[in-house]
PLY file of the C-alpha trace (Angstrom):
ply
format ascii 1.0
element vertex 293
property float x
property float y
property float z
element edge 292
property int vertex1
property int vertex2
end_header
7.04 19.86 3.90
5.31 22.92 2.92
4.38 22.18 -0.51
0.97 23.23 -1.46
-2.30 20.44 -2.48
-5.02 21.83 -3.85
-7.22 18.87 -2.91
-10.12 17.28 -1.62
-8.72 18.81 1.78
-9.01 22.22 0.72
-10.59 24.42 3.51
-13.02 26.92 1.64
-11.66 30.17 0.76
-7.97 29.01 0.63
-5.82 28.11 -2.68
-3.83 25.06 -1.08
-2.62 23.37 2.23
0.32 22.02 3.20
0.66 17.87 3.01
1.16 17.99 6.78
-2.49 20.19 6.99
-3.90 17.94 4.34
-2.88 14.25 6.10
-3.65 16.12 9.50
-7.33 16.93 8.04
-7.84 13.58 7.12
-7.10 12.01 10.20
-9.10 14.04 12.55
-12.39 13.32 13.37
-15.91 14.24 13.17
-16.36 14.84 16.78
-18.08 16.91 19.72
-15.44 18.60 21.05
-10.90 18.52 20.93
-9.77 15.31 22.85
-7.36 16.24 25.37
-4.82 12.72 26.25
-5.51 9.11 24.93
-8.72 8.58 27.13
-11.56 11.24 26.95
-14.12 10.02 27.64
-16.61 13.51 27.11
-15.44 13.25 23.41
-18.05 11.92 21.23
-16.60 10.58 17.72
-20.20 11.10 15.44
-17.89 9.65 12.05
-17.00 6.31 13.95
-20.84 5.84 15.65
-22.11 6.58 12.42
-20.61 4.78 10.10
-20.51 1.97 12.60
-24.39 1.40 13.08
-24.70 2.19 9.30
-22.65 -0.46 8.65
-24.05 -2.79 10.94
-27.48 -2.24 9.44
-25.93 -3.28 6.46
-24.34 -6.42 7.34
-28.12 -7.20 8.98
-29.62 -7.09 5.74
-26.98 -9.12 3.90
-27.51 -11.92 6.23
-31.41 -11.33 6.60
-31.49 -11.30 2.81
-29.23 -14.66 2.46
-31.38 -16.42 4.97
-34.66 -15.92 2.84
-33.43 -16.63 -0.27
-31.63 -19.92 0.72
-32.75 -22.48 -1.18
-32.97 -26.70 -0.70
-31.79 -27.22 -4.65
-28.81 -25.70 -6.50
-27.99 -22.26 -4.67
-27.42 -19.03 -7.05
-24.03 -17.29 -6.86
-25.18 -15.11 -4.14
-26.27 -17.77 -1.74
-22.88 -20.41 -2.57
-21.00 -17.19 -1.53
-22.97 -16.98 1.65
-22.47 -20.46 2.32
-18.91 -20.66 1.89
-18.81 -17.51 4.17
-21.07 -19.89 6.73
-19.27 -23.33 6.30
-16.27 -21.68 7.19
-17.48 -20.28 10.08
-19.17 -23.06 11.10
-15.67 -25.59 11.19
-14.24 -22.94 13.00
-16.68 -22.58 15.59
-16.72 -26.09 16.14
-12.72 -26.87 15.98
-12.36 -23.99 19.05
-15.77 -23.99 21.02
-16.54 -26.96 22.86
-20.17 -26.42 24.00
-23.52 -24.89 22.82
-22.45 -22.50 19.51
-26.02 -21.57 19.20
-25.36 -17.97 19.64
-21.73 -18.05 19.08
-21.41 -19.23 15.66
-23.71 -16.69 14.69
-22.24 -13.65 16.41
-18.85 -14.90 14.83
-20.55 -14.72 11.70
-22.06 -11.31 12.13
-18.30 -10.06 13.52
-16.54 -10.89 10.41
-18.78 -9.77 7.67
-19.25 -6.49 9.85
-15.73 -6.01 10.13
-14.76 -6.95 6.57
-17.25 -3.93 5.70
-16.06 -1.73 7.92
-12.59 -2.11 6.68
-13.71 -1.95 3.20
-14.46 1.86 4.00
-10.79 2.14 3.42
-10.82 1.50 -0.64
-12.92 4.56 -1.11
-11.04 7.48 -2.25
-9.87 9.78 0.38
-10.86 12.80 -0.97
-14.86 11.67 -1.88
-16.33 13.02 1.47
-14.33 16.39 1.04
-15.18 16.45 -2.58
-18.82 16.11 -1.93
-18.89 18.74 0.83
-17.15 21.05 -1.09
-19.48 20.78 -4.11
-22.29 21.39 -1.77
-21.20 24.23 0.29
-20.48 22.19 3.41
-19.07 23.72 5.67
-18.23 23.42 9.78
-18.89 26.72 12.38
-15.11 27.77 11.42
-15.87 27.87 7.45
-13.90 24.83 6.90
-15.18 21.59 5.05
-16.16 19.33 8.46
-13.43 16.29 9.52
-14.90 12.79 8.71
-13.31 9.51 9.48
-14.98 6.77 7.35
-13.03 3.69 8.79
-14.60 2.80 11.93
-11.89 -0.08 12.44
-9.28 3.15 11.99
-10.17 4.62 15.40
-8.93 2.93 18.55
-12.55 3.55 19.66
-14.15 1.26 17.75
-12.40 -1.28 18.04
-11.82 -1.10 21.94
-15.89 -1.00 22.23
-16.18 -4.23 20.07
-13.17 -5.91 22.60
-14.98 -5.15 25.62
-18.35 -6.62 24.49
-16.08 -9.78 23.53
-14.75 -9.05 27.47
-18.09 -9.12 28.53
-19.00 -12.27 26.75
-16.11 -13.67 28.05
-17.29 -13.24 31.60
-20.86 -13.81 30.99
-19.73 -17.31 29.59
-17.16 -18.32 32.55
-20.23 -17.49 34.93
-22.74 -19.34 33.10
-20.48 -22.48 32.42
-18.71 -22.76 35.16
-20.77 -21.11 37.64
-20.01 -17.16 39.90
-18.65 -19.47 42.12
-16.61 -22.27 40.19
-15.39 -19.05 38.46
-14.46 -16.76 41.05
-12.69 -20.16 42.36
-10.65 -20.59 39.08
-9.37 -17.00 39.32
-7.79 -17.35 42.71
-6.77 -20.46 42.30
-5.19 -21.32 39.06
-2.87 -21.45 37.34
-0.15 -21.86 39.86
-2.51 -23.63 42.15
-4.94 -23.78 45.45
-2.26 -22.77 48.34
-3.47 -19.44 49.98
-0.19 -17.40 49.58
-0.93 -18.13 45.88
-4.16 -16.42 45.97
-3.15 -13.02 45.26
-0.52 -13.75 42.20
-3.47 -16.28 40.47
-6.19 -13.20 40.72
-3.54 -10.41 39.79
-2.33 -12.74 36.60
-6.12 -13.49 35.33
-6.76 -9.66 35.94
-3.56 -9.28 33.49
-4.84 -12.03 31.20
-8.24 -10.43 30.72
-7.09 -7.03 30.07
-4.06 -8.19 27.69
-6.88 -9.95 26.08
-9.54 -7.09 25.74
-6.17 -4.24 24.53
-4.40 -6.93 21.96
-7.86 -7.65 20.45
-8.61 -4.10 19.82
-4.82 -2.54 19.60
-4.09 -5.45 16.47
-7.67 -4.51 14.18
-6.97 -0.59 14.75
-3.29 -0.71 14.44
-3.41 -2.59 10.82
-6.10 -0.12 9.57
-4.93 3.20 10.72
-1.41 2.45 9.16
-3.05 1.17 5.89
-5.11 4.17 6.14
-2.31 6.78 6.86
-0.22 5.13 3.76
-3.46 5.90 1.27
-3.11 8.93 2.83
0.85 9.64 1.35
-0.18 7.82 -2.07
-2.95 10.53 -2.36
0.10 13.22 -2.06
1.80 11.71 -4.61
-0.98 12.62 -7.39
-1.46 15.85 -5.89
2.07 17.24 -6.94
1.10 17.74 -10.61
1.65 21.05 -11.69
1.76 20.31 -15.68
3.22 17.97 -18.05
6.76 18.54 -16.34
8.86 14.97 -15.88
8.61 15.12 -12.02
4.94 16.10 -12.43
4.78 12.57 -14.72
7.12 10.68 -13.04
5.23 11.43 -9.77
1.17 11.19 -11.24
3.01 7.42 -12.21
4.42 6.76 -8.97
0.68 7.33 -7.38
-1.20 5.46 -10.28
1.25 2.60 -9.49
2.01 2.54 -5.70
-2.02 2.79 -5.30
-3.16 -0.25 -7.50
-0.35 -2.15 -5.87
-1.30 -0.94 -2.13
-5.25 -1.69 -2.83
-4.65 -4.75 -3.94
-2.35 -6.03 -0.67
-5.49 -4.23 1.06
-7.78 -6.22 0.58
-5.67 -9.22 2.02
-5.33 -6.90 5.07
-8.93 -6.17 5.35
-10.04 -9.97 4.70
-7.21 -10.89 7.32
-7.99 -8.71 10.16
-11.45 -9.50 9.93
-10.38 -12.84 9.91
-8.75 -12.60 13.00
-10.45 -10.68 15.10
-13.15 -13.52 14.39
-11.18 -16.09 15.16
-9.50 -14.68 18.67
-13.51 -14.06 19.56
-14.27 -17.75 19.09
-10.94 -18.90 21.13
-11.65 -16.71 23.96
-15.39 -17.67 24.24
-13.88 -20.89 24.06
-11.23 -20.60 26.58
-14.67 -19.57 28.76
-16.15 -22.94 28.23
-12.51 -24.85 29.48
-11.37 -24.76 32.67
-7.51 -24.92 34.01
0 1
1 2
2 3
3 4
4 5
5 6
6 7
7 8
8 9
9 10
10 11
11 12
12 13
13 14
14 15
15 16
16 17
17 18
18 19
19 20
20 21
21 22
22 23
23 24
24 25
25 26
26 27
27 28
28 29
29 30
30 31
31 32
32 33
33 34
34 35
35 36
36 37
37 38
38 39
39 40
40 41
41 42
42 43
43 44
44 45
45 46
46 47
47 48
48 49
49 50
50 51
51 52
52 53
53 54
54 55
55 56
56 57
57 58
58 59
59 60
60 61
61 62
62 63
63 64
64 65
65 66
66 67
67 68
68 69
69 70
70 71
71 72
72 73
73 74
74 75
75 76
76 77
77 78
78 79
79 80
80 81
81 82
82 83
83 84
84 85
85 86
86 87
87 88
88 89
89 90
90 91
91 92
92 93
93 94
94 95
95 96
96 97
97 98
98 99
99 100
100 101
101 102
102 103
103 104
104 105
105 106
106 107
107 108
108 109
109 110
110 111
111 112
112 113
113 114
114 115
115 116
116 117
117 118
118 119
119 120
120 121
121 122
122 123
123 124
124 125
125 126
126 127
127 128
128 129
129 130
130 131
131 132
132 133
133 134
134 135
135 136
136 137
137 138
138 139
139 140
140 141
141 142
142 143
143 144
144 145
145 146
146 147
147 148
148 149
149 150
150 151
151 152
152 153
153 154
154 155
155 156
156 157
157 158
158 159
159 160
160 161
161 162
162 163
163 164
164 165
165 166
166 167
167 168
168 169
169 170
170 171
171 172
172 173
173 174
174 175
175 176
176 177
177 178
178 179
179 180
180 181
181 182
182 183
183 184
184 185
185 186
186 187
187 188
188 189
189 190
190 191
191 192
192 193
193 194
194 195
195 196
196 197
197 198
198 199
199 200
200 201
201 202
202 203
203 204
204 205
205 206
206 207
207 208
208 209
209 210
210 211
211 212
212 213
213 214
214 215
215 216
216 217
217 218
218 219
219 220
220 221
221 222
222 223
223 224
224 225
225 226
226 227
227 228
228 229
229 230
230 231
231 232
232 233
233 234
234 235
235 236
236 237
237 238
238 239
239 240
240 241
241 242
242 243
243 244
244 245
245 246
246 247
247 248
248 249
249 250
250 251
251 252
252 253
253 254
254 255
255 256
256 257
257 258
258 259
259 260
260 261
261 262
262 263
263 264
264 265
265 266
266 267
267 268
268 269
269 270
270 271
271 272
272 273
273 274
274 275
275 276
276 277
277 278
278 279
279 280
280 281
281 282
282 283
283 284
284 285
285 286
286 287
287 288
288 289
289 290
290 291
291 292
């Protein structure tokens, strides 16, 4: 397509960009240098580490805030939300983990209200950041308006760094349950049992387990946000088509007003779901730590 948006995406000192510059803008990131491949690891992405801690400082203060104003007689609004946030938690965390929740439950708690945030990103319009730096004179070293991802859960990333620290809690609580030895035990020796010549196939098959475990985890939260994010992305072109009160110009400016309330609203089940999810798989494999085969 080469038709021409004069929008949020505009570099400075050019009329218009194509849609394929425009989504292309969008969905490159605020980083230290051109990733070369999936895996670079001497790319830094500044949006996603960002946004990320901001975000987390947010969701400290909600929960920081909640826990002083808690009350012993009839809770306001704001703390019955919190405690239906809590409660359900709570029966989760006791339906999957069989053991001592005292810093589980918590840290299940902190995952899904930091995750439900960080997904929420995704309802701002995606033209604000671009809007704002072009009112300002913002501008990156080649004269351009600078790249900035706001979804953290959008960039593979992310979510692979929150999957490994669930990895690493994952280990940390086979070890401590079960012991370095009962645990290096387990993984040569189950599932398909103790016999020597089995050793190798029970090791190489937890190996798989963990990693399938640690990829799914973060492949599932960045896969449902990045496509959610990418179709905001083709709404937004819609609307950008107008060119005057012509009936394509109309029918189009409809088709955006219309395909965007009805794609914000199925959002939001999207962003309360993954959250959801990812919260959920974190309690079952901290509780598949505290069971052994």
């Amino acid at each position: 397509m080469t038709t021409e948006i004069a929008a949020g995406a505009q570099p400075a000192g050019e009329h218009g960009i194509t849609t394929g510059e425009y989504i292309t803008h969008h969905l490159h990131h605020n980083a230290s240098a051109v990733q070369h491949g999936p895996i670079d690891f001497s790319v830094i992405h500044y949006d996603t580490i960002f946004f990320s801690v901001l975000l987390a400082a947010v969701t400290a203060i909600f929960l920081i805030a909640a826990a002083r104003r808690a009350t012993a007689g009839v809770p306001g609004r704001f703390q019955a939300f919190v405690e239906m946030i809590v409660e359900m938690v709570e029966d989760q965390s006791k339906a999957i983990v069989h053991g001592n929740r005292t810093f589980i439950a918590p840290l299940a708690l902190t995952v899904f209200v930091w995750i439900v945030l960080m997904n929420s990103m995704d309802f701002l319009p995606v033209d604000t950041f671009s809007s704002l730096f072009r009112l300002l004179g913002i501008t990156n070293a080649a004269g351009h308006e600078p790249n900035l991802r706001i979804v953290p859960t959008a960039d593979l990333n992310g979510t692979l760094g929150m999957s490994l620290v669930v990895l690493l809690l994952m280990l940390y609580y086979n070890v401590k349950i079960k012991g370095l030895g009962g645990f290096i035990h387990e993984l040569f020796n189950a599932p398909f049992g103790a016999h020597p010549a089995l050793w190798i196939f029970n090791f190489g098959l937890n190996l798989i387990e963990f990693a399938a475990k640690t990829v799914s985890l973060a492949m599932r939260l960045f896969g449902n946000m990045f496509a959610g994010e990418l179709i905001f992305l083709l709404i937004a072109l819609l609307g950008a088509q107008w060119v005057g009160f012509t009936t394509q110009s109309v029918l189009l400016s409809g088709l955006h007003i219309f395909a965007g309330s009805i794609w914000a609203v199925f959002h939001i089940l999207i962003v309360l779901l993954q959250a959801f999810i990812f919260m959920m798989l974190t309690l079952v494999y901290l509780g598949q730590a505290h069971e052994g085969h």
